[in-house]
Each structure stands twice: as structure tokens, then as C-alpha cells.
N, CA, C, O and CB atoms as a CASP TS submission, in Angstrom:
PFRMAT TS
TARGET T0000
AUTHOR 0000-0000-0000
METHOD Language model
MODEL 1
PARENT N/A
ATOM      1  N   UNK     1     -13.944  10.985 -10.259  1.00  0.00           N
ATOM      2  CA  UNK     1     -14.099  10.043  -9.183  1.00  0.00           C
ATOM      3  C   UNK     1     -14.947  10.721  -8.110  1.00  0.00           C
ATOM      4  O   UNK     1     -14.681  11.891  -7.834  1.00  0.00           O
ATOM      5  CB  UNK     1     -12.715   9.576  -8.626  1.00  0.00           C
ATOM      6  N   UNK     2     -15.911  10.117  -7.497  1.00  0.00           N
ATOM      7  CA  UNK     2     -17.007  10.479  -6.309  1.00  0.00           C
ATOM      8  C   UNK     2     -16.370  10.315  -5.026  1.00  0.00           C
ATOM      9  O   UNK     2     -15.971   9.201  -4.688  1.00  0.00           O
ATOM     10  CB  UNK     2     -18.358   9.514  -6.298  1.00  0.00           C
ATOM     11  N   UNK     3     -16.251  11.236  -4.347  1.00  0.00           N
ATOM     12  CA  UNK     3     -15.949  10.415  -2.625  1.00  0.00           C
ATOM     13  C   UNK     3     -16.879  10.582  -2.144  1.00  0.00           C
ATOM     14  O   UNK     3     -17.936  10.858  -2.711  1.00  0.00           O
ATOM     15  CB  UNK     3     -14.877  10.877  -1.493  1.00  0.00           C
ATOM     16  N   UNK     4     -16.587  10.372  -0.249  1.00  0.00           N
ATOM     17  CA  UNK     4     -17.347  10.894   0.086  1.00  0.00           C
ATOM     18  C   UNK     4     -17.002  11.535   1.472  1.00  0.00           C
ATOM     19  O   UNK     4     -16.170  11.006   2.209  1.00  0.00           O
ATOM     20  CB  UNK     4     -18.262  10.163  -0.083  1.00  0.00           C
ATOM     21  N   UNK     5     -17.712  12.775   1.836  1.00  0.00           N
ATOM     22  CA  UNK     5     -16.779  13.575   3.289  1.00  0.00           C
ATOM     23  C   UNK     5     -17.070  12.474   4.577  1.00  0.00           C
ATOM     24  O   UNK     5     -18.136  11.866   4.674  1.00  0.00           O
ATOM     25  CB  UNK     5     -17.624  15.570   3.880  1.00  0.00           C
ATOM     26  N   UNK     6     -16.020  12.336   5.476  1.00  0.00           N
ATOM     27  CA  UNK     6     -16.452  11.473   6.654  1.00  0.00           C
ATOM     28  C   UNK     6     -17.532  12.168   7.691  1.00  0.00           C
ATOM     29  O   UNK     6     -18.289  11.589   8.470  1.00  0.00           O
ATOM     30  CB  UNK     6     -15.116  11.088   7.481  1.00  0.00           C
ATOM     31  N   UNK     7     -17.386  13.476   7.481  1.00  0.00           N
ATOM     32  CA  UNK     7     -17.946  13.727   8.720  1.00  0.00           C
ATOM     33  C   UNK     7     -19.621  14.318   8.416  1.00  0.00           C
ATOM     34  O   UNK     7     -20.470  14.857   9.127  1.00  0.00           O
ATOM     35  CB  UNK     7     -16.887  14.859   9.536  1.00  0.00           C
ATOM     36  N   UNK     8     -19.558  13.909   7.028  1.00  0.00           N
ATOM     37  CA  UNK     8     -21.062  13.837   6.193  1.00  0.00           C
ATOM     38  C   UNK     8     -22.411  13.407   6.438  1.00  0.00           C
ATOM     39  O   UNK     8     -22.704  12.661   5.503  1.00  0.00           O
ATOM     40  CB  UNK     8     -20.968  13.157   5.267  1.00  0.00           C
ATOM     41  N   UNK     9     -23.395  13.512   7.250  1.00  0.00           N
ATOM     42  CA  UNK     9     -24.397  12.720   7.613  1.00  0.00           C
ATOM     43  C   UNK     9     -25.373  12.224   6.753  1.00  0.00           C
ATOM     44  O   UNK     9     -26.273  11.413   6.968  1.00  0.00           O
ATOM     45  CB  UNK     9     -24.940  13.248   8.444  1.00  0.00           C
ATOM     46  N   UNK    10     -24.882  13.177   5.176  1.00  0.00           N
ATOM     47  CA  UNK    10     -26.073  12.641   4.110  1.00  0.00           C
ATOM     48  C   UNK    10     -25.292  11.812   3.286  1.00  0.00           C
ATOM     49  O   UNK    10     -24.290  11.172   3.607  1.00  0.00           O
ATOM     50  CB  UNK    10     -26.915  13.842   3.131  1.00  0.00           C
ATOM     51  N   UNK    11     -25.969  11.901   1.953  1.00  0.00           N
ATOM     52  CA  UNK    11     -25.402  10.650   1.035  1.00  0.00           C
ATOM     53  C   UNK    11     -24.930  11.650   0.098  1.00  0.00           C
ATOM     54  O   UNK    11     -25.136  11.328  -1.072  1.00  0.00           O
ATOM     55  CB  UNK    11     -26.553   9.342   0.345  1.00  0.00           C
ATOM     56  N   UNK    12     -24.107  13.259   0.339  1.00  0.00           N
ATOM     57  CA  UNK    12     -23.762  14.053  -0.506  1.00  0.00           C
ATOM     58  C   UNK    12     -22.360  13.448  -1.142  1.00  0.00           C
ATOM     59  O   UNK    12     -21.655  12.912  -0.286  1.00  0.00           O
ATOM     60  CB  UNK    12     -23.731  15.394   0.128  1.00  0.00           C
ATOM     61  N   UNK    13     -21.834  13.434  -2.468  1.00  0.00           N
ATOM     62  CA  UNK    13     -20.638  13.109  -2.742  1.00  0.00           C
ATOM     63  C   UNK    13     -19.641  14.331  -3.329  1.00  0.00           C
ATOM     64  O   UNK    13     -20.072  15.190  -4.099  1.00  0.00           O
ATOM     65  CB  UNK    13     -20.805  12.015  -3.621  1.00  0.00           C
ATOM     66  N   UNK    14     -18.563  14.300  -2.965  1.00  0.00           N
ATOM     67  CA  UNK    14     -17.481  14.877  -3.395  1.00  0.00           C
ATOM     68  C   UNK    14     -17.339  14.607  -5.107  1.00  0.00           C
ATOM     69  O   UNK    14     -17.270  13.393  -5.302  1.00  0.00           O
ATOM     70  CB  UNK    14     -16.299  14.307  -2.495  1.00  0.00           C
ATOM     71  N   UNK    15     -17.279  15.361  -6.336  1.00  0.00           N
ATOM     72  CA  UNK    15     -16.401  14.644  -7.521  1.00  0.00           C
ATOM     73  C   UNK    15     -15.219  15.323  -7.233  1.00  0.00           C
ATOM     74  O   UNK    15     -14.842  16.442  -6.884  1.00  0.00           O
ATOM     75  CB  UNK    15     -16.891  14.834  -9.190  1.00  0.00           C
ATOM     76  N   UNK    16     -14.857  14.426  -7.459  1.00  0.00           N
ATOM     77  CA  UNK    16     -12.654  15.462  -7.740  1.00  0.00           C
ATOM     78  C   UNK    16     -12.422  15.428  -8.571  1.00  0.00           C
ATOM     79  O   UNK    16     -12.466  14.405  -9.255  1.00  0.00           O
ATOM     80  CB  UNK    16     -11.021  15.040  -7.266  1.00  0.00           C
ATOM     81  N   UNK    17     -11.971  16.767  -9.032  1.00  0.00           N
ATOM     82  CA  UNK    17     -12.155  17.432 -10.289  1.00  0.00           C
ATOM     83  C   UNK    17     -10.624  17.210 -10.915  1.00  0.00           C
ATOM     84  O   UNK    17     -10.389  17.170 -12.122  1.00  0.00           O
ATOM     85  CB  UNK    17     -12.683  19.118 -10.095  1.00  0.00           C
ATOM     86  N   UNK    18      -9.582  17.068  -9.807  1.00  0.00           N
ATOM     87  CA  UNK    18      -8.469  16.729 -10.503  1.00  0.00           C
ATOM     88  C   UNK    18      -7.386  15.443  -9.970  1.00  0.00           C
ATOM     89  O   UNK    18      -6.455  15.756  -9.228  1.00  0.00           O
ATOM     90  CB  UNK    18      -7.796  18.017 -10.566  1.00  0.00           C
ATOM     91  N   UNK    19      -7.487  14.642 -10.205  1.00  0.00           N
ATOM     92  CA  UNK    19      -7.057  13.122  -9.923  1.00  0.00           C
ATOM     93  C   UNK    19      -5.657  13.193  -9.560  1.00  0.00           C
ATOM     94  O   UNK    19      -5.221  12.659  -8.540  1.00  0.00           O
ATOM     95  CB  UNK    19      -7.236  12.081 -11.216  1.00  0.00           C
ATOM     96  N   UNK    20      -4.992  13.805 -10.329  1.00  0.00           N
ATOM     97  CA  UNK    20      -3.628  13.703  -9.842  1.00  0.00           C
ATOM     98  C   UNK    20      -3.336  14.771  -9.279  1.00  0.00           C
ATOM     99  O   UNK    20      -2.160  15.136  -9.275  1.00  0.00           O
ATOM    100  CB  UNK    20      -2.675  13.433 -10.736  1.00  0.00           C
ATOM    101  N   UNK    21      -4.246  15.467  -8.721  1.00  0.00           N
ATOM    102  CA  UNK    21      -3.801  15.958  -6.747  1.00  0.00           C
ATOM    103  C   UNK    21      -4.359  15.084  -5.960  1.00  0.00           C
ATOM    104  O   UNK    21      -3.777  14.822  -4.907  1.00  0.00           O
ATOM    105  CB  UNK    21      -4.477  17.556  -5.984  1.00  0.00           C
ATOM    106  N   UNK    22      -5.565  14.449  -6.262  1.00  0.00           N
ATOM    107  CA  UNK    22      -5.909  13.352  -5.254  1.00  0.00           C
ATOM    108  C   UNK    22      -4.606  12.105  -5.250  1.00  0.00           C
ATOM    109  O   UNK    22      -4.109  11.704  -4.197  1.00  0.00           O
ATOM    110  CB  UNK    22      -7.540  12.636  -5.767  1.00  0.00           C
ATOM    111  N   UNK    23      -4.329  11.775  -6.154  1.00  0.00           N
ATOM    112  CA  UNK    23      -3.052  10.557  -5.888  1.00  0.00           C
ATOM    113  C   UNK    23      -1.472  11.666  -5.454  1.00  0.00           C
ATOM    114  O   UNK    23      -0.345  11.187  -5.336  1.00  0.00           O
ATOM    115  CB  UNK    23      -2.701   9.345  -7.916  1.00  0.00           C
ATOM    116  N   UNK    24      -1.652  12.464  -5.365  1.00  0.00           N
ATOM    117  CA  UNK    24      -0.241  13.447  -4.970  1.00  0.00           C
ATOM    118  C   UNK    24      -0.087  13.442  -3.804  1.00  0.00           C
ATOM    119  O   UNK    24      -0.845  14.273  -3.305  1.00  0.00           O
ATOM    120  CB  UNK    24      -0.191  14.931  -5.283  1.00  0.00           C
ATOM    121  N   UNK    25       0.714  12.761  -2.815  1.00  0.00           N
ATOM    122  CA  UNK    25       1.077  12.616  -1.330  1.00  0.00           C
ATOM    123  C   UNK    25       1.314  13.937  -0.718  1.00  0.00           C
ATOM    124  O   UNK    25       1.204  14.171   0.486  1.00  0.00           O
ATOM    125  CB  UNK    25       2.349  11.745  -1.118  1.00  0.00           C
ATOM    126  N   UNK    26       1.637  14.757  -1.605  1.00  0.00           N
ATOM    127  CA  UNK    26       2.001  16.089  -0.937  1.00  0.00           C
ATOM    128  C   UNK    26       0.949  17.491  -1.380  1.00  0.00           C
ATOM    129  O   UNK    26       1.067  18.715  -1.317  1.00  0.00           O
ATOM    130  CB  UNK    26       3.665  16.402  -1.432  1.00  0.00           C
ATOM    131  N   UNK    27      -0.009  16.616  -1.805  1.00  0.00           N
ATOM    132  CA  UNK    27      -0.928  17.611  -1.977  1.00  0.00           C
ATOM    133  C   UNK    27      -2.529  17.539  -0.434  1.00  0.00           C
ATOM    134  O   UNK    27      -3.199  16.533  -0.202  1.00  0.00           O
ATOM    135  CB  UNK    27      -1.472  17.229  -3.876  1.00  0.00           C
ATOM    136  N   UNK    28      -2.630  18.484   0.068  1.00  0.00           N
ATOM    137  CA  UNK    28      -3.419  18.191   1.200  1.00  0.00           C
ATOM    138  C   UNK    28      -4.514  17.955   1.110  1.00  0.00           C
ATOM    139  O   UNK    28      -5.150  17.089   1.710  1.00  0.00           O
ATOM    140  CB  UNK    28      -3.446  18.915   1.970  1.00  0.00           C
ATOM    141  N   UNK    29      -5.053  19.098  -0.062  1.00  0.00           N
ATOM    142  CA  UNK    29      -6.353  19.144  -0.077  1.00  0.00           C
ATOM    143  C   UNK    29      -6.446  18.704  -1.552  1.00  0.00           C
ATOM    144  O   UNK    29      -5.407  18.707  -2.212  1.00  0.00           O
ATOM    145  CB  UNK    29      -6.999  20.525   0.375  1.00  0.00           C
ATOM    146  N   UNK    30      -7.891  18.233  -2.258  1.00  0.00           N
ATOM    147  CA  UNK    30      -8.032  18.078  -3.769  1.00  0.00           C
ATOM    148  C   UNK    30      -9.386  19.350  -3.750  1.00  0.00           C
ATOM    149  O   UNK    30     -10.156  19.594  -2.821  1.00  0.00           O
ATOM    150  CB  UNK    30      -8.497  16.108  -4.411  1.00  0.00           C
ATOM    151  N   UNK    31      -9.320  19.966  -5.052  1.00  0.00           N
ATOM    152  CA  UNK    31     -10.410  20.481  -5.740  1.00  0.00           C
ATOM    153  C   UNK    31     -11.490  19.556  -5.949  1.00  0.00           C
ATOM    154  O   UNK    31     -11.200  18.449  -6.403  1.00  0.00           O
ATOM    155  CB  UNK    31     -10.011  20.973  -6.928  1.00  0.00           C
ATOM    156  N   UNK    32     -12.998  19.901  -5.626  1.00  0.00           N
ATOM    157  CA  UNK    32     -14.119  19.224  -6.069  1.00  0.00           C
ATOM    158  C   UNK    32     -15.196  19.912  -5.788  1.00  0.00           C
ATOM    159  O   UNK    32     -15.331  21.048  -5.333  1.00  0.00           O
ATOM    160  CB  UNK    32     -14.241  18.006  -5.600  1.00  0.00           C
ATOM    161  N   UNK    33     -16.194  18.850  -6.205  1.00  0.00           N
ATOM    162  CA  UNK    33     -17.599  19.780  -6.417  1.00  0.00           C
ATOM    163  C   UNK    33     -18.801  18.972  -5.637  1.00  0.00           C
ATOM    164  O   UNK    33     -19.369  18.184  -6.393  1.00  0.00           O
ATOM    165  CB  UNK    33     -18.069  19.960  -8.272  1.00  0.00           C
ATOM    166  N   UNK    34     -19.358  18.990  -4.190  1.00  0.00           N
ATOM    167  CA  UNK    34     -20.591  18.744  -4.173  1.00  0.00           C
ATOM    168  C   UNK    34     -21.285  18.361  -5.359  1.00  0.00           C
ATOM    169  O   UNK    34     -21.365  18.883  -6.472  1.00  0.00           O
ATOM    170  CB  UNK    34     -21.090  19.670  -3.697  1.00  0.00           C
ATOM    171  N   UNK    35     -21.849  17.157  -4.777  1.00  0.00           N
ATOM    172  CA  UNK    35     -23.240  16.962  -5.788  1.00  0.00           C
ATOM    173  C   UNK    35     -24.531  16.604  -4.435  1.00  0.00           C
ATOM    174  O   UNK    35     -24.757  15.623  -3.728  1.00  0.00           O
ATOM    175  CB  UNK    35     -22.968  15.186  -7.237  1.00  0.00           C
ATOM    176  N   UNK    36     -25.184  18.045  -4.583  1.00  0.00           N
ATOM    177  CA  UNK    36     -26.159  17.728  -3.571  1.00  0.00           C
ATOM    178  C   UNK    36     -27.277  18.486  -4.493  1.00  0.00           C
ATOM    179  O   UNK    36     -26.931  19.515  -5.074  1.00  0.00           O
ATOM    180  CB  UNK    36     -25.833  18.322  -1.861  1.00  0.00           C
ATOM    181  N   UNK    37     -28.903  17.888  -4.669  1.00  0.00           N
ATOM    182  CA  UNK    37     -29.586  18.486  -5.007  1.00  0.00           C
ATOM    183  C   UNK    37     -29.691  18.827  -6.801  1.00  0.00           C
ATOM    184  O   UNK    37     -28.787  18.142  -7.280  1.00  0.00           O
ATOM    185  CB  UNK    37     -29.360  19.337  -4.130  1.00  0.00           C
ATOM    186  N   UNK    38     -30.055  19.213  -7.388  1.00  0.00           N
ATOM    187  CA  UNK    38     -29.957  19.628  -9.023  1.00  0.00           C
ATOM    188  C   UNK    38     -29.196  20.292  -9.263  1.00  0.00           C
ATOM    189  O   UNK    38     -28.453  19.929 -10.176  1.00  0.00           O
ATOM    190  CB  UNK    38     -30.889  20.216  -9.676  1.00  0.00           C
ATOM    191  N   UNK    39     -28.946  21.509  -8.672  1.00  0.00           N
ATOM    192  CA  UNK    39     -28.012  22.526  -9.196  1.00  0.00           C
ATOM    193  C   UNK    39     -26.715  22.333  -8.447  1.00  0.00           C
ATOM    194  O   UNK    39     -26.422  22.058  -7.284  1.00  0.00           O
ATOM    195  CB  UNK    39     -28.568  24.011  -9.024  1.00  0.00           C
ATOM    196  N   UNK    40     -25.686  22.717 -10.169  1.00  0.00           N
ATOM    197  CA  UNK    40     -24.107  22.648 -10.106  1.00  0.00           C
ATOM    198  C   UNK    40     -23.473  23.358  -8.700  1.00  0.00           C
ATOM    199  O   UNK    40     -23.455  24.580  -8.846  1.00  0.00           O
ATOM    200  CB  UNK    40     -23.471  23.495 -11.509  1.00  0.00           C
ATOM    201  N   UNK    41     -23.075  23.035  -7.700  1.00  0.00           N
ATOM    202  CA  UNK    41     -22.255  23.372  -6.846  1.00  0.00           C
ATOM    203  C   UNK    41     -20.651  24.295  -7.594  1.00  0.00           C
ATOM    204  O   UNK    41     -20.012  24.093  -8.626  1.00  0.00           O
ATOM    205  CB  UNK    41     -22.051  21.908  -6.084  1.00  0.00           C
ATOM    206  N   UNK    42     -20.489  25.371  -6.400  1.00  0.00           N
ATOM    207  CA  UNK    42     -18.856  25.783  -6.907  1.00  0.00           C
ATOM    208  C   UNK    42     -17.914  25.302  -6.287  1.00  0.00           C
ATOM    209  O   UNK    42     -17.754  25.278  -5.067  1.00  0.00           O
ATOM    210  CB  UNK    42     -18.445  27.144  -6.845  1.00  0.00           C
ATOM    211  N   UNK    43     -16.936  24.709  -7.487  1.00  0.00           N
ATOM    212  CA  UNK    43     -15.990  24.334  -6.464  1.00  0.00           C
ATOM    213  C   UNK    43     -15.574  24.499  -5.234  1.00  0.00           C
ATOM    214  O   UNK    43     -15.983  25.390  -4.489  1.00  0.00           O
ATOM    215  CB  UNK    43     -15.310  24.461  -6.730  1.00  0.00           C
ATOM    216  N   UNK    44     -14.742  23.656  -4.946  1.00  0.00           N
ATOM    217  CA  UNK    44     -14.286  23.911  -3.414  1.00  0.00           C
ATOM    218  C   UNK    44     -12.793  23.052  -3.346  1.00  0.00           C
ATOM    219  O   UNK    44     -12.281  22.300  -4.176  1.00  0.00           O
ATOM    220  CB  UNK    44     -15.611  23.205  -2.130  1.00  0.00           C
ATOM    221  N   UNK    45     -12.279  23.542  -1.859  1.00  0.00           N
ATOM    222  CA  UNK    45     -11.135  22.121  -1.519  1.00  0.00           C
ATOM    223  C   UNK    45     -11.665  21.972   0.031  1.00  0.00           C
ATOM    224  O   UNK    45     -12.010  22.729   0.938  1.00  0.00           O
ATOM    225  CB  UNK    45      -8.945  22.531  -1.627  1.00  0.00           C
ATOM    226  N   UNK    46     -11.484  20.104  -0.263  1.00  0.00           N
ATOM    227  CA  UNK    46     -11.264  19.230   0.590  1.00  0.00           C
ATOM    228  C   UNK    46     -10.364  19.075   1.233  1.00  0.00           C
ATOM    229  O   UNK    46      -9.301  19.242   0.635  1.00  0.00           O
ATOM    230  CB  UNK    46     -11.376  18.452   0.289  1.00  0.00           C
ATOM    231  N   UNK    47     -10.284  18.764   2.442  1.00  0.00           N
ATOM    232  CA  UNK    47      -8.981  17.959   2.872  1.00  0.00           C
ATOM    233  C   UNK    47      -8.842  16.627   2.574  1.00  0.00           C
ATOM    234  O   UNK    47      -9.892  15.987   2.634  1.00  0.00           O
ATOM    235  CB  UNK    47      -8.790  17.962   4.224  1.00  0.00           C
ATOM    236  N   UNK    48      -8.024  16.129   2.324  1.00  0.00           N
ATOM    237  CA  UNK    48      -7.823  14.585   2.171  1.00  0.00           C
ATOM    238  C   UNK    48      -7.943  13.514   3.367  1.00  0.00           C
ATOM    239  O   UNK    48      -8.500  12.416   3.353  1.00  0.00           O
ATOM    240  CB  UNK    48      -6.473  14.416   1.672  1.00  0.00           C
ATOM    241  N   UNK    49      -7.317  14.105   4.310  1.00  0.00           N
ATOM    242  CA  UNK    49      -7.947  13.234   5.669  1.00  0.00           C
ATOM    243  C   UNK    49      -9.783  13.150   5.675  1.00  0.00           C
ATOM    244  O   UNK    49     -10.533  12.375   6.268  1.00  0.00           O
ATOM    245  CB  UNK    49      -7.377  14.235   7.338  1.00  0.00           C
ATOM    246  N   UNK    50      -9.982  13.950   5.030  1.00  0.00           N
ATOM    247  CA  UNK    50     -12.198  14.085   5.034  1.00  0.00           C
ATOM    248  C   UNK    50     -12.572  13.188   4.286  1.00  0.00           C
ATOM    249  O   UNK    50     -13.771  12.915   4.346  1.00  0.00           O
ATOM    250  CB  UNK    50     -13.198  15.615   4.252  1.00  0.00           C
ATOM    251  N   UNK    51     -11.622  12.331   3.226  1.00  0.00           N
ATOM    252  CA  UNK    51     -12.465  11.888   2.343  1.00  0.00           C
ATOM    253  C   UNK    51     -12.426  10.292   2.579  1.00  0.00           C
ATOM    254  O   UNK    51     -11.406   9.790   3.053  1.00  0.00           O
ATOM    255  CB  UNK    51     -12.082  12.404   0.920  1.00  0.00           C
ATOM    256  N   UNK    52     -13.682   9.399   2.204  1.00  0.00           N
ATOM    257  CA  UNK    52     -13.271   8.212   2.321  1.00  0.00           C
ATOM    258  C   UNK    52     -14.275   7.470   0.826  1.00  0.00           C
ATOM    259  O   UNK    52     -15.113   8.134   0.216  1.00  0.00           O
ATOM    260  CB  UNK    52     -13.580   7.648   4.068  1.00  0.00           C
ATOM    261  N   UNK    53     -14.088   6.685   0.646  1.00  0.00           N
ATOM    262  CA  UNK    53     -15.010   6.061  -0.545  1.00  0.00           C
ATOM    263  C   UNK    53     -15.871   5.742  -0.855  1.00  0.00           C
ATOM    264  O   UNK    53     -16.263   5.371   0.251  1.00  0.00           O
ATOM    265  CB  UNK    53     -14.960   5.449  -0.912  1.00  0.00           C
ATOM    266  N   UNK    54     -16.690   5.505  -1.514  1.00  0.00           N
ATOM    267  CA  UNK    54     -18.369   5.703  -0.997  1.00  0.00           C
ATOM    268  C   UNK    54     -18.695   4.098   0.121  1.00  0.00           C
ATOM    269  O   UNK    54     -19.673   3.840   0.822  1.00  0.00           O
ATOM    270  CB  UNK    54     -19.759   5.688  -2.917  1.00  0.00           C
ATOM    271  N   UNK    55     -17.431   3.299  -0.127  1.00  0.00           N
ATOM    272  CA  UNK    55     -17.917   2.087   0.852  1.00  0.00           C
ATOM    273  C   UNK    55     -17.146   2.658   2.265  1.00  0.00           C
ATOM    274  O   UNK    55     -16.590   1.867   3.027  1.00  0.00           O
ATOM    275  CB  UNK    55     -17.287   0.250   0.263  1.00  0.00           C
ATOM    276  N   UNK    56     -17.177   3.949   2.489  1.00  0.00           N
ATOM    277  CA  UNK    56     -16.712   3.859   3.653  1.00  0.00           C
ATOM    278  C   UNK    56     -15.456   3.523   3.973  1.00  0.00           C
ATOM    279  O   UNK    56     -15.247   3.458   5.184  1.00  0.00           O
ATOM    280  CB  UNK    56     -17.338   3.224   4.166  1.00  0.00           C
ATOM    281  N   UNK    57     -14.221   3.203   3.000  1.00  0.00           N
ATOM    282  CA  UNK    57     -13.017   2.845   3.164  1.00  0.00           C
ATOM    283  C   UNK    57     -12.167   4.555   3.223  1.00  0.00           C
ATOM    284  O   UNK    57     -12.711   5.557   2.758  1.00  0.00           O
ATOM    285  CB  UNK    57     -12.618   1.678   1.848  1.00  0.00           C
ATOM    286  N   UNK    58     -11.177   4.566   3.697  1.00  0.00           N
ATOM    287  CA  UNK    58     -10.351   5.376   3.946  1.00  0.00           C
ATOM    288  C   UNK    58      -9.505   5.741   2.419  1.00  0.00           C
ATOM    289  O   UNK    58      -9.482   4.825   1.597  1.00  0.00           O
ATOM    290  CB  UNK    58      -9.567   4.782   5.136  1.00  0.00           C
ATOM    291  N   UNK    59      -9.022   6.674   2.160  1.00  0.00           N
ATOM    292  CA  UNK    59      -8.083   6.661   0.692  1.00  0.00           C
ATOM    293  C   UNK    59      -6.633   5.803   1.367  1.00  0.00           C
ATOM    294  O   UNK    59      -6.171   5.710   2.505  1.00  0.00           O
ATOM    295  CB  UNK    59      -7.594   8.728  -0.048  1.00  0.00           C
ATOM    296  N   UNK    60      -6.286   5.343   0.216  1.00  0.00           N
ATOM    297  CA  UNK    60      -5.040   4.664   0.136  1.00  0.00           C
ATOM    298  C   UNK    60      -3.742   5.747   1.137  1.00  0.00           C
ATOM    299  O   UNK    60      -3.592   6.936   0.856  1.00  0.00           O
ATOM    300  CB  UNK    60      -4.688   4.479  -1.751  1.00  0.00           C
ATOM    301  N   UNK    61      -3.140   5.232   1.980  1.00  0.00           N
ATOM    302  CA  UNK    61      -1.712   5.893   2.402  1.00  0.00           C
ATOM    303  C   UNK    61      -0.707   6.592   1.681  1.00  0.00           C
ATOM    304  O   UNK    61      -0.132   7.644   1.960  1.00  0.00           O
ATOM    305  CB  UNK    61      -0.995   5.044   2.837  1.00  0.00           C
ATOM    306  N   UNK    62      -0.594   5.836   0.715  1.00  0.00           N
ATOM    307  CA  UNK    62       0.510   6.356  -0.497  1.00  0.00           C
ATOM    308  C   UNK    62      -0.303   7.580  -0.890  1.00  0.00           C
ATOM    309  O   UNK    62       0.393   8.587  -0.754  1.00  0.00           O
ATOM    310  CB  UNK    62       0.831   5.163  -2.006  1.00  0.00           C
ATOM    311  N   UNK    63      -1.447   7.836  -1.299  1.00  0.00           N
ATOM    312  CA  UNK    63      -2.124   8.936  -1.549  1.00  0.00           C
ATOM    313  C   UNK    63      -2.123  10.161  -0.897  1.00  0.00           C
ATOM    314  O   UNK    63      -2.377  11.180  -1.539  1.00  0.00           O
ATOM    315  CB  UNK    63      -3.106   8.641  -1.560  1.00  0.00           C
ATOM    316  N   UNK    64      -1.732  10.229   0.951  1.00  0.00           N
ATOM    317  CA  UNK    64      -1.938  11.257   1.842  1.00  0.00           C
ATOM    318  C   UNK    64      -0.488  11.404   2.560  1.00  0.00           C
ATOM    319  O   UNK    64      -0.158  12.444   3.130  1.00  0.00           O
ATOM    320  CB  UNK    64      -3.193  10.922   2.846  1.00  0.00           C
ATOM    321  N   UNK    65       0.513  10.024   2.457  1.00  0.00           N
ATOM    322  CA  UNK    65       1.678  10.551   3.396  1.00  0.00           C
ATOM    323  C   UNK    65       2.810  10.208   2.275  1.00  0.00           C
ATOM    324  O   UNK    65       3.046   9.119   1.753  1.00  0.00           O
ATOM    325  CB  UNK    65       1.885   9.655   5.116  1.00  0.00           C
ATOM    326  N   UNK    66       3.427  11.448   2.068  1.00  0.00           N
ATOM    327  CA  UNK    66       4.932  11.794   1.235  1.00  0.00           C
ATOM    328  C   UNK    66       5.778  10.700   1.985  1.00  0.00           C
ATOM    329  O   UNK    66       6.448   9.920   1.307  1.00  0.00           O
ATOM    330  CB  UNK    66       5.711  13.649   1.486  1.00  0.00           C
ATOM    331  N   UNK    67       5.774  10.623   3.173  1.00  0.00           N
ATOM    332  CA  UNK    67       7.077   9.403   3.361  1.00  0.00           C
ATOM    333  C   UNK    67       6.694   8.101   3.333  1.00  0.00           C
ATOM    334  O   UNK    67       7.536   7.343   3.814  1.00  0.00           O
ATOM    335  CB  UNK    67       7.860   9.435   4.745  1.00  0.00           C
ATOM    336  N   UNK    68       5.355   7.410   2.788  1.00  0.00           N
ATOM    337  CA  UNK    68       5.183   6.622   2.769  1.00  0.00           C
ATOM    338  C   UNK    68       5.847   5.276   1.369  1.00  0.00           C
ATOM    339  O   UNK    68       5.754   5.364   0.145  1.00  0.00           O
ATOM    340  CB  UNK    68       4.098   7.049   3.075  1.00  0.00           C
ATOM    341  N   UNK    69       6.243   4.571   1.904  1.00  0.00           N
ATOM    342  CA  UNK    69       6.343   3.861   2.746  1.00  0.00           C
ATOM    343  C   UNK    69       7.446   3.392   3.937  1.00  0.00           C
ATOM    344  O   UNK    69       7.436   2.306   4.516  1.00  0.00           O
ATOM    345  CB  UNK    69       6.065   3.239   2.152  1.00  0.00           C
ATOM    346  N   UNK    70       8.420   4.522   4.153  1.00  0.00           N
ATOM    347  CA  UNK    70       9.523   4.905   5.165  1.00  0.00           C
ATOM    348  C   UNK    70       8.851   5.354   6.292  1.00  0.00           C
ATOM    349  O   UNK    70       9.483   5.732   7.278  1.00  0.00           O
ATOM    350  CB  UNK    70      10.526   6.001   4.691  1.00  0.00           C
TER
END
């Protein structure tokens, strides 16, 4: 899956390399990889508050807060 960082001024995207830390409420950050330019980027972690979708939407709640929906 592609995101993308909010505070990003280009059209660089996040892939996340592992999905079920991105859907894990108690996970903060996900593993991923820049895609800027030709050459393979090294991983990295994100924070999850950074990421939003390439339309600009925010990730789902259930995705970032453990007590949700309490």
C-alpha cells in the first residue's frame, strides 16, 4: 500500500512494507520505503500520525488509537 507523508511538499510516496503494523492500533510507527526518483530507497519508520492517503484523507482511527472506539 502507497501513502503519503503530510508534511511532504512533493508527490514522494511511502510503500508499507508491512500492513498489519499499519492496521495495529498500538503500533506507532509502520516500516516503509520512499519511492522518490529510480533508485530503491532503505527502509525506514514512519509515524502514523504523518501518513495520509494519496487523496489526502487521514488513516482510519481504529488504525492509530488502541481505545478506539471507547
Amino acid at each position: 500500500m502507497f501513502l503519503k507523508i503530510r508534511h511532504d511538499d512533493d508527490s514522494s510516496l511511502v510503500e508499507v512494507l508491512d500492513l498489519k503494523q499499519l492496521f495495529d492500533p498500538f503500533a506507532a510507527n509502520v516500516q516503509g520505503r520512499i519511492h522518490a526518483g529510480e533508485e530503491m530507497q532503505d527502509p525506514g519508520d514512519y509515524p502514523k500520525q504523518e501518513l495520509r492517503f494519496p487523496s489526502g484523507e487521514t488513516l482510519p482511527r481504529c488504525w492509530q488509537d488502541p481505545h478506539y472506539p471507547h
